[in-house]
LUMLUM-429793 format. One record per residue (C-alpha): residue number from 1; residue in one letter; x, y, z. Coordinates in nm, 4 decimals, decimal comma, padded with zeros to 6 digits. Example, Ala and Ser with C-alpha at 12.3 -4.5 7.8 and 13.67 -1.06 7.14 Angstrom:
+-----+----+----------+----------+----------+
:   i : aa :       px :       py :       pz :
+-----+----+----------+----------+----------+
:   1 :  A :  01,2300 : -00,4500 :  00,7800 :
:   2 :  S :  01,3670 : -00,1060 :  00,7140 :
+-----+----+----------+----------+----------+
REM end
This chain:
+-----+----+----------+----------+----------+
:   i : aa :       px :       py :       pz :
+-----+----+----------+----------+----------+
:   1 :  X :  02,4866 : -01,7216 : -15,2952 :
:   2 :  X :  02,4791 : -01,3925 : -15,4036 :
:   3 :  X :  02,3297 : -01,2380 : -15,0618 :
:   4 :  X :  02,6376 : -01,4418 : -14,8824 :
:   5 :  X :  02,8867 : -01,3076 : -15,0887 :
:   6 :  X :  02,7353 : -00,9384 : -15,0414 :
:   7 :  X :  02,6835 : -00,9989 : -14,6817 :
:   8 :  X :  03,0838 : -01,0892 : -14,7208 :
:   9 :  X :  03,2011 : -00,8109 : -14,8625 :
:  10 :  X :  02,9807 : -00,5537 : -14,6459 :
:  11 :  X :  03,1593 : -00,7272 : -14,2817 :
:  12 :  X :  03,5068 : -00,6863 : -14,4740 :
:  13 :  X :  03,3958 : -00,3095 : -14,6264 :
:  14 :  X :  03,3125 : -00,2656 : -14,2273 :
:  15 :  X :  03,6143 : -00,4096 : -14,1045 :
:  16 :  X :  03,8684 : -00,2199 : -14,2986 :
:  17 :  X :  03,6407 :  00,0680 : -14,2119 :
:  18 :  X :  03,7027 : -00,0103 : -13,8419 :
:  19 :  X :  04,0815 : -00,0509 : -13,9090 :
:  20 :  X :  04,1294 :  00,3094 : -14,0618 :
:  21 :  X :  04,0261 :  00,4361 : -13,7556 :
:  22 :  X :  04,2835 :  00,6990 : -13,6607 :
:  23 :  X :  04,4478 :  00,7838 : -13,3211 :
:  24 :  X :  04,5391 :  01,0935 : -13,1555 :
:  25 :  X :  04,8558 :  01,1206 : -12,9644 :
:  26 :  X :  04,8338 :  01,3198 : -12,6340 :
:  27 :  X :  05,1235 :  01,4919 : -12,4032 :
:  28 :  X :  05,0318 :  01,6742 : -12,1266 :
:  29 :  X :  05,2231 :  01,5184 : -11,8062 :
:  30 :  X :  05,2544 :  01,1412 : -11,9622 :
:  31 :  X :  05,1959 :  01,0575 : -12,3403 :
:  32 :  X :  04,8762 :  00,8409 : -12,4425 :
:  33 :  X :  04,6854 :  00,7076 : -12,7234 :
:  34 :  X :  04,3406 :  00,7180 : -12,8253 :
:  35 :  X :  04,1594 :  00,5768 : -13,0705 :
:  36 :  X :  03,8608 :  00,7413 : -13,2853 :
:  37 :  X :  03,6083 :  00,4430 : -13,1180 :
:  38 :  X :  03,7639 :  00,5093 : -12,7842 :
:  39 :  X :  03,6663 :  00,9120 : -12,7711 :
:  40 :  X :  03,3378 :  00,8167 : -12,9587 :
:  41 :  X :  03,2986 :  00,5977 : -12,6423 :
:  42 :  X :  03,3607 :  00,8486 : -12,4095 :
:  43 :  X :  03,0732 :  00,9546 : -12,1701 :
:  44 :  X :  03,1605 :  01,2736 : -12,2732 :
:  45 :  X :  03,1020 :  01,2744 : -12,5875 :
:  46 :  X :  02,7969 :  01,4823 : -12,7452 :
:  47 :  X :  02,6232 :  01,6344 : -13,0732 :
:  48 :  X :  02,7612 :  01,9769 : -13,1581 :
:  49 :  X :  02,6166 :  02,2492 : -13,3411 :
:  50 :  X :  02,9141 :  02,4949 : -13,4233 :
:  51 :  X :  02,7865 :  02,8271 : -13,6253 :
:  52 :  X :  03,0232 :  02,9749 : -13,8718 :
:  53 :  X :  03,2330 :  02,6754 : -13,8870 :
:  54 :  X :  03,6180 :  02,8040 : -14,0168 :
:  55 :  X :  03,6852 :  02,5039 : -14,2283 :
:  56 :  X :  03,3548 :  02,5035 : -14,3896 :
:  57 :  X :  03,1871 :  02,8958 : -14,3371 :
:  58 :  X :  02,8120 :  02,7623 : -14,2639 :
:  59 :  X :  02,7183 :  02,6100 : -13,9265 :
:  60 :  X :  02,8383 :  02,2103 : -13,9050 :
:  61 :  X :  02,7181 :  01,9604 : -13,6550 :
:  62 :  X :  02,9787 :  01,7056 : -13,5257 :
:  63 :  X :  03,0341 :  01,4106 : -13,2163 :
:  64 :  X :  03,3131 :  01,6160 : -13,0043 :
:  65 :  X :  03,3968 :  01,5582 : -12,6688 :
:  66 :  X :  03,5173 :  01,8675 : -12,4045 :
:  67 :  X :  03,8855 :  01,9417 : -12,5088 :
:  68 :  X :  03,9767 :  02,0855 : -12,1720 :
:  69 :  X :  03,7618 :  01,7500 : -12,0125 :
:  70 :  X :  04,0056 :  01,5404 : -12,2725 :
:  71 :  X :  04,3372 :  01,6764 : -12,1646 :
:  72 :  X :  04,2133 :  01,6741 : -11,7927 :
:  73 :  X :  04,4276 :  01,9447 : -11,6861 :
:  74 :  X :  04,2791 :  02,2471 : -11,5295 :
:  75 :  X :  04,6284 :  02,4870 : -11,6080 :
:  76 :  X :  04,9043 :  02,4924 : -11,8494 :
:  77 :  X :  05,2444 :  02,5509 : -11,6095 :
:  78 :  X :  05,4288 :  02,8733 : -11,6750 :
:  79 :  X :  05,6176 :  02,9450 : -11,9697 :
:  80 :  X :  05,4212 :  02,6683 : -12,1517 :
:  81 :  X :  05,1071 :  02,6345 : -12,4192 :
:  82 :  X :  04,9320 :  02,3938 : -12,5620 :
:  83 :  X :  05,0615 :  02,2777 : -12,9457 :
:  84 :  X :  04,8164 :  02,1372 : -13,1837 :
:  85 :  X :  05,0202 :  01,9738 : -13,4515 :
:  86 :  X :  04,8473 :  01,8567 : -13,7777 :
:  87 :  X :  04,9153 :  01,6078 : -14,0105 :
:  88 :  X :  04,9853 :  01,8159 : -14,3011 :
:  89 :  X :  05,3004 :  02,0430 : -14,1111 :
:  90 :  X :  05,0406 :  02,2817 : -13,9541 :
:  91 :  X :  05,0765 :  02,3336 : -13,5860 :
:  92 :  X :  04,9243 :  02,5874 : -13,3940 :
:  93 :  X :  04,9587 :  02,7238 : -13,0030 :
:  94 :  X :  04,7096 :  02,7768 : -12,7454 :
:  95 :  X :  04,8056 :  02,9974 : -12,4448 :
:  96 :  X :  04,7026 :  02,9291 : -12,0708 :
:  97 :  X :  04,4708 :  03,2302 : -12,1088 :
:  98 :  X :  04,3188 :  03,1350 : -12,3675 :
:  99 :  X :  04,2666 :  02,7814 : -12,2241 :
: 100 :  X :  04,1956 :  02,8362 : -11,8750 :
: 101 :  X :  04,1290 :  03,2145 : -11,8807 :
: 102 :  X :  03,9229 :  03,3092 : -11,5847 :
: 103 :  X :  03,6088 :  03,5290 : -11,7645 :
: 104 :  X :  03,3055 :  03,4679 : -11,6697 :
: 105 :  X :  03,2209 :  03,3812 : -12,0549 :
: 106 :  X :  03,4795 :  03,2233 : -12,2327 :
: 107 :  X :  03,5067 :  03,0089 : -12,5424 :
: 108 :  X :  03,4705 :  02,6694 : -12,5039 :
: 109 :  X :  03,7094 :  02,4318 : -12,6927 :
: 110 :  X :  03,5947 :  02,0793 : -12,8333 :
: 111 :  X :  03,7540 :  01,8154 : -13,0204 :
: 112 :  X :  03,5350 :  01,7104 : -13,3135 :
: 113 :  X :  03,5654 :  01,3635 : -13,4326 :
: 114 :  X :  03,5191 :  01,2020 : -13,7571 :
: 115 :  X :  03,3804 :  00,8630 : -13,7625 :
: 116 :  X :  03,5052 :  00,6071 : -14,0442 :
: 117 :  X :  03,1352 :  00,5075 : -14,1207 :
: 118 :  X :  03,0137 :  00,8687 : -14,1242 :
: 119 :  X :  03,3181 :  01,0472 : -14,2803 :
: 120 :  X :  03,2764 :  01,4513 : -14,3432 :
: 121 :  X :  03,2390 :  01,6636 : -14,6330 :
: 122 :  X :  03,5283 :  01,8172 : -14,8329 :
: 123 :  X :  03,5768 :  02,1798 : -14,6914 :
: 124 :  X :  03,5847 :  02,3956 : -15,0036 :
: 125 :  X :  03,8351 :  02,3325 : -15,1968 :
: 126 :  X :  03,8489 :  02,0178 : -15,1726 :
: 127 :  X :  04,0401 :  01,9782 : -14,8322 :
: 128 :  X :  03,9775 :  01,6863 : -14,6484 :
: 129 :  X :  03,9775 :  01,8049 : -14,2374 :
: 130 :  X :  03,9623 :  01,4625 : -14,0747 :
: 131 :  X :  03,9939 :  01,2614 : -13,8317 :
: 132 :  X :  04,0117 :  01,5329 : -13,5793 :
: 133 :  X :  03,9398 :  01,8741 : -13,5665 :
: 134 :  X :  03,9479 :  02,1297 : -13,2993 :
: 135 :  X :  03,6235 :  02,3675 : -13,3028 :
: 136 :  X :  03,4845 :  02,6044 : -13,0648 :
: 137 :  X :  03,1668 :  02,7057 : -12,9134 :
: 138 :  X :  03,1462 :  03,1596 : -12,8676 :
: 139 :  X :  03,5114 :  03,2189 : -12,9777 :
: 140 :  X :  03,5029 :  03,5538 : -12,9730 :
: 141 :  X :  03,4284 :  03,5734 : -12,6104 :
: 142 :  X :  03,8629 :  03,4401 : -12,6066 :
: 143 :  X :  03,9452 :  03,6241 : -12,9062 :
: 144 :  X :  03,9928 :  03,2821 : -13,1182 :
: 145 :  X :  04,1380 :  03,3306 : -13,4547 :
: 146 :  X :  04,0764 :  03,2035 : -13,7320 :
: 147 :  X :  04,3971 :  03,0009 : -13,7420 :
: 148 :  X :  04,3495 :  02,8348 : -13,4274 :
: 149 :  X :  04,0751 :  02,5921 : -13,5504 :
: 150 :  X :  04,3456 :  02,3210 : -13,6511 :
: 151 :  X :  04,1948 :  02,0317 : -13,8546 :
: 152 :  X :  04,4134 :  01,7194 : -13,9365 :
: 153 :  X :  04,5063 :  01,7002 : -13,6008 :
: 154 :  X :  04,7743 :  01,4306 : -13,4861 :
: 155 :  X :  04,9114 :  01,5363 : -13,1524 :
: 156 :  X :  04,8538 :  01,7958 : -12,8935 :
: 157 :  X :  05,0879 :  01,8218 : -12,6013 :
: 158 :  X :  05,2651 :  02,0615 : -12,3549 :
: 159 :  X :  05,5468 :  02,2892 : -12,5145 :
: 160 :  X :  05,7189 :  02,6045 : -12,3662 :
: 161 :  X :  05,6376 :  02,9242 : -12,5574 :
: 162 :  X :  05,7260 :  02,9556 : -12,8873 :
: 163 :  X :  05,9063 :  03,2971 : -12,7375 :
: 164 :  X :  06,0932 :  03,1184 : -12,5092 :
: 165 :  X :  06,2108 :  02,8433 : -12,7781 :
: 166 :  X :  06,3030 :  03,0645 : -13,0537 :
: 167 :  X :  06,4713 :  03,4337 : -12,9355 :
: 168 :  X :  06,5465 :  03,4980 : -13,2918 :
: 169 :  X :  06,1493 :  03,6213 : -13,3649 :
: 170 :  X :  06,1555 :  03,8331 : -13,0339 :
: 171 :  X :  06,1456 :  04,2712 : -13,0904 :
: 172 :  X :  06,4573 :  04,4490 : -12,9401 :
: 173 :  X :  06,3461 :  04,5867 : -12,5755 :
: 174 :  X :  06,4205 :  04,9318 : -12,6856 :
: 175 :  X :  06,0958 :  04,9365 : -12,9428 :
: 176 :  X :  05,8505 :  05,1104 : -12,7836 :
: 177 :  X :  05,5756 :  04,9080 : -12,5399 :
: 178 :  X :  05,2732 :  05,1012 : -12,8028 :
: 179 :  X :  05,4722 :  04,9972 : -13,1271 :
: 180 :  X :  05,2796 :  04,8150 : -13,4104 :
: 181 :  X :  05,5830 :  04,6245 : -13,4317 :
: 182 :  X :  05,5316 :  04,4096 : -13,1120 :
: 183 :  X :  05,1497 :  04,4002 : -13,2122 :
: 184 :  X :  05,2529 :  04,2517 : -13,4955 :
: 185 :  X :  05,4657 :  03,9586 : -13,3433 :
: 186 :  X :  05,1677 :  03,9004 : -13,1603 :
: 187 :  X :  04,9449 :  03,8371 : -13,4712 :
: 188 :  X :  05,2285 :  03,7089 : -13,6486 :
: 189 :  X :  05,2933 :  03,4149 : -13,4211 :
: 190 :  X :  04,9224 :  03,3340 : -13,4069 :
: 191 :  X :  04,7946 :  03,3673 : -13,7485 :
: 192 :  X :  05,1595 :  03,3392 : -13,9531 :
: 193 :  X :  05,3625 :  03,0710 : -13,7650 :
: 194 :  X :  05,0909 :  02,8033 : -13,7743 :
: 195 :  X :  05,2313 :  02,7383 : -14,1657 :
: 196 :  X :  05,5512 :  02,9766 : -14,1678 :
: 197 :  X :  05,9030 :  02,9749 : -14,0223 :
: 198 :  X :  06,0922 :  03,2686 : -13,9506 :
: 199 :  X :  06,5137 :  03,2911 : -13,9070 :
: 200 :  X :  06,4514 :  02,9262 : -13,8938 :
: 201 :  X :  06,2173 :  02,9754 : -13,6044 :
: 202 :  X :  05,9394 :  02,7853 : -13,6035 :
: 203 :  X :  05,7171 :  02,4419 : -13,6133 :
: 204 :  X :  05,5477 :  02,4271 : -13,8848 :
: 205 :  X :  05,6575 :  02,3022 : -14,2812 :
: 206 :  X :  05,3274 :  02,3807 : -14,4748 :
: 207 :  X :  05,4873 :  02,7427 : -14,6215 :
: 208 :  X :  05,8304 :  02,8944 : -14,6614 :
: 209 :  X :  06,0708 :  03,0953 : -14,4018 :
: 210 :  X :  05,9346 :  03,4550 : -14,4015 :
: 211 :  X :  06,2429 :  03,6316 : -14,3329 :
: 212 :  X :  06,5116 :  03,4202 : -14,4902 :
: 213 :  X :  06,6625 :  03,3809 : -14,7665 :
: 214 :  X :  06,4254 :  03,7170 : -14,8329 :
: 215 :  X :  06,1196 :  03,8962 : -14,6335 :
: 216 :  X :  05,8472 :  03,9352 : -14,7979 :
: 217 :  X :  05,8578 :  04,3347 : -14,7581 :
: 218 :  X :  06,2064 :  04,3353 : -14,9612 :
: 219 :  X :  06,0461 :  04,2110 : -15,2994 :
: 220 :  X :  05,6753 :  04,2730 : -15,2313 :
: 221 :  X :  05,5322 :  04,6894 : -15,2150 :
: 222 :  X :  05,3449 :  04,7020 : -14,8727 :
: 223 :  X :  04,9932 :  04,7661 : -15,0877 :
: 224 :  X :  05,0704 :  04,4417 : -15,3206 :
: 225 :  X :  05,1598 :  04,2508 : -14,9900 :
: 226 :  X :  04,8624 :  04,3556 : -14,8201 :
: 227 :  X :  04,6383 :  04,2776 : -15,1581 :
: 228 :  X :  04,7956 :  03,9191 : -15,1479 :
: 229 :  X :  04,7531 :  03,8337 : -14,8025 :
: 230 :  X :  04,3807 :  03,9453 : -14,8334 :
: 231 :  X :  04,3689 :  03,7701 : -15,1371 :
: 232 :  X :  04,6736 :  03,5391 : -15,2767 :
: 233 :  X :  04,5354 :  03,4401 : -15,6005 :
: 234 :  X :  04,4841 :  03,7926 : -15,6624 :
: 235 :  X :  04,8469 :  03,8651 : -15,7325 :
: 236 :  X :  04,9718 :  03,5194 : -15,8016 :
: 237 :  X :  04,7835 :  03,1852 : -15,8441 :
: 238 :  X :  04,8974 :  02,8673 : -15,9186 :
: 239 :  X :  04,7218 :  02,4567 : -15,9102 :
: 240 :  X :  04,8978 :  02,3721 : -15,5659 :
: 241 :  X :  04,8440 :  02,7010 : -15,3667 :
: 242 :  X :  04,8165 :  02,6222 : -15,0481 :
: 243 :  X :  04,7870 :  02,9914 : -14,8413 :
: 244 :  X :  04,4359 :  03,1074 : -14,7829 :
: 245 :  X :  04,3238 :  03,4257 : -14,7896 :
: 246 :  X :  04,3125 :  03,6560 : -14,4831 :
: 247 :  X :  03,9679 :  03,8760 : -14,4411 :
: 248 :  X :  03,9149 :  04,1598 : -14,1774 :
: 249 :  X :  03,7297 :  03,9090 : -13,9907 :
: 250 :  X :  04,0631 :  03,7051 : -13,9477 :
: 251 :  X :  04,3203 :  04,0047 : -13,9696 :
: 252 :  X :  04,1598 :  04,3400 : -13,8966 :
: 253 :  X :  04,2834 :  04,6347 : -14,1038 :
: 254 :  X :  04,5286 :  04,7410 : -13,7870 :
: 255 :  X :  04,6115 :  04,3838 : -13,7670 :
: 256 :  X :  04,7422 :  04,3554 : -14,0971 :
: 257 :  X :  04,9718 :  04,6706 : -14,0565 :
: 258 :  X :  05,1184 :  04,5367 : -13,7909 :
: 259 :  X :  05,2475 :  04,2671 : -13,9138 :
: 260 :  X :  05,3358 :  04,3886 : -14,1782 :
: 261 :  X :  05,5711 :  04,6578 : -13,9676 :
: 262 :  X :  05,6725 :  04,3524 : -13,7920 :
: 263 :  X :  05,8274 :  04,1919 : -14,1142 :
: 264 :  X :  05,9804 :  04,5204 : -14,2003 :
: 265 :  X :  06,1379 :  04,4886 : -13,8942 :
: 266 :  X :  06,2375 :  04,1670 : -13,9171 :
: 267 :  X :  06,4095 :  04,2399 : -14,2390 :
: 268 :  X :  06,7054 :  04,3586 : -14,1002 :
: 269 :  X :  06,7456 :  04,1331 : -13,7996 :
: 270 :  X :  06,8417 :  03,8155 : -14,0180 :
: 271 :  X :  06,9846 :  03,5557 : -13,8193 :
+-----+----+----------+----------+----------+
REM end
């Protein structure tokens, strides 16, 4: 009696197992659905060994299959990119260069998937990254950063630029073409946006608007600001932080002035 009634409960542990599996919304020229067992299934589908994971810093192995094999598109159409949208308000952008760049070596993007029966570690921290998790394979031959490994991942699909949708982040054409400044909207959009608005402008909902009510370089000294975006907790910490911190490996030195020119800037062009 007692082996039937574990037998029992391991076929119901395994079907609610099978029932949390999660789905994965995709839009890129007609919307679909896909289940975790139906891109397990895929032929596809392989054993990963990604070195200097983001999410977890040590090398991680993981079942992926080909994101640009998944999405079966070979180009994004102008004015467009790719948005990764997460399930916690993070939502990051892929270019067509980045995607379909022509280099002879180019980072390769896969979408790792987490199967109910053999669920992943926290990342430290305690974050959990599942069900889906976009990794890559030599990302600095693309220039990956650090912010464009989205975990939590919902939905990907087709948007135009976030340039395009939201003129109120854009640098006046008289700033010079050399500028930090327009470096800086550059970095800004790629490693800031992902959890930031900015004069409302924006996808995400994980951290506050950067420019309004206030910007960041109106109440903050530019070495303070730099100190916390290298390190938050080292000029304020609190039990729900949320904002990680930003090494030279993420944001170069250069990097990190730029934007931070670029906020100045933004400071006064509130809209």
């Amino acid at each position: 009696m007692k082996f039937i009634r574990a037998l029992a409960f391991a076929s119901l542990m395994l079907a609610c197992a099978s029932s949390m599996a999660a789905s994965l919304t995709i839009n890129v020229g007609g919307e679909r659905s896909l289940t975790t067992d139906q891109l397990l299934a895929r032929p596809d589908a392989a054993t990963i060994r990604v070195p200097n994971d983001v999410a977890f810093h040590r090398t991680m192995t993981y079942r992926a299959v080909p994101l640009r094999a998944l999405l079966g598109i070979t180009e994004l159409p102008a004015g467009k990119e790719l948005q990764v949208t997460a399930s916690d308000g993070f939502v990051t952008h892929f270019s067509a260069k980045l995607l379909f760049g022509a280099a002879k070596k180019r980072a390769e993007p896969w979408l790792a998937i987490e199967s109910p029966n053999e669920p992943w570690p926290q990342a430290p921290g305690g974050a959990d990254i599942g069900p889906f998790y976009v990794v890559w394979i030599d990302p600095a031959a693309s220039g990956v950063t650090s912010e464009q490994w989205p975990f939590k991942v919902e939905a990907i699909r087709i948007a135009p630029t976030l340039a395009a949708r939201f003129p109120q982040i854009a640098v006046d054409k008289t700033v010079p073409a050399d500028s930090p400044v327009r470096r800086g909207l550059t970095v800004f959009t790629a490693q800031c946006m992902v959890c930031h608005k900015l004069n409302g402008a924006g996808d995400a909902s994980v951290g506050p608007d950067l420019n309004l009510p206030h910007n960041p370089t109106e109440y903050f000294q530019p070495w303070v600001l730099k100190s916390f975006i290298r390190n938050p907790k080292s000029i304020r910490a609190w039990a729900d932080m949320k904002m990680p911190g930003f090494d030279r490996n993420a944001i170069s030195d250069s990097d990190l002035d730029a934007v931070i020119a670029y906020l100045g800037y933004m400071a006064k062009r509130k809209k």
